[in-house]
C-alpha positions, 0 to 999 in steps of 0.5 A: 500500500505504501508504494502506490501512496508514494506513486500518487502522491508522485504523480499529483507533484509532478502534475502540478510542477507541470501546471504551474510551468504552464501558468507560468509561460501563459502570465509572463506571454501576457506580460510581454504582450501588454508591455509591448502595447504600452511601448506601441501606445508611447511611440505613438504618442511621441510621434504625434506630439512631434507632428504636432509640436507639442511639449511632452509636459503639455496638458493638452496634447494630441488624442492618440486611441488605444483601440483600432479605428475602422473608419465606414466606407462612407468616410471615404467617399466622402473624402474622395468627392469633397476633399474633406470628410469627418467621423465620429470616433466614440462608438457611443454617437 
């Protein structure tokens, strides 16, 4: 009785070294993945604030989204006849 004891209790160990390896890879991937975006976001903003000619220390600076924009294809008809065209990006209006 104590060898198959000492095989379970072996192989619930061994499971759950495994387990928290796998844990281990899935939090340091979301680590990296939303260090990434937050590098992404920062050079974005960067990049606009030079386009703009804004100072990092200003309090109001260009609007950069942290989501994708689809802009409708209406957006760019409209464009295309007018030469200037304007949409809404809050998905709220």
């Amino acid at each position: 009785m104590i060898a198959v004891e000492f095989v379970s209790a072996l192989l619930i160990v061994l499971l759950l070294i495994i387990l928290s390896f796998i844990a281990g890879l899935k939090l340091a991937g979301y680590y990296h993945k939303s260090a990434l975006a937050e590098k992404e976001y920062a050079l974005q903003k960067q990049y606009a604030r030079l386009r703009a000619g804004a100072d990092a220390d200003d309090p109001v600076g260009p609007y950069i989204s942290r989501q994708r924009v689809v802009l409708p294809p209406e957006f760019e008809e409209r464009l295309r006849e007018n030469g200037r065209a304007t949409a809404s990006l809050n998905p709220n209006s």
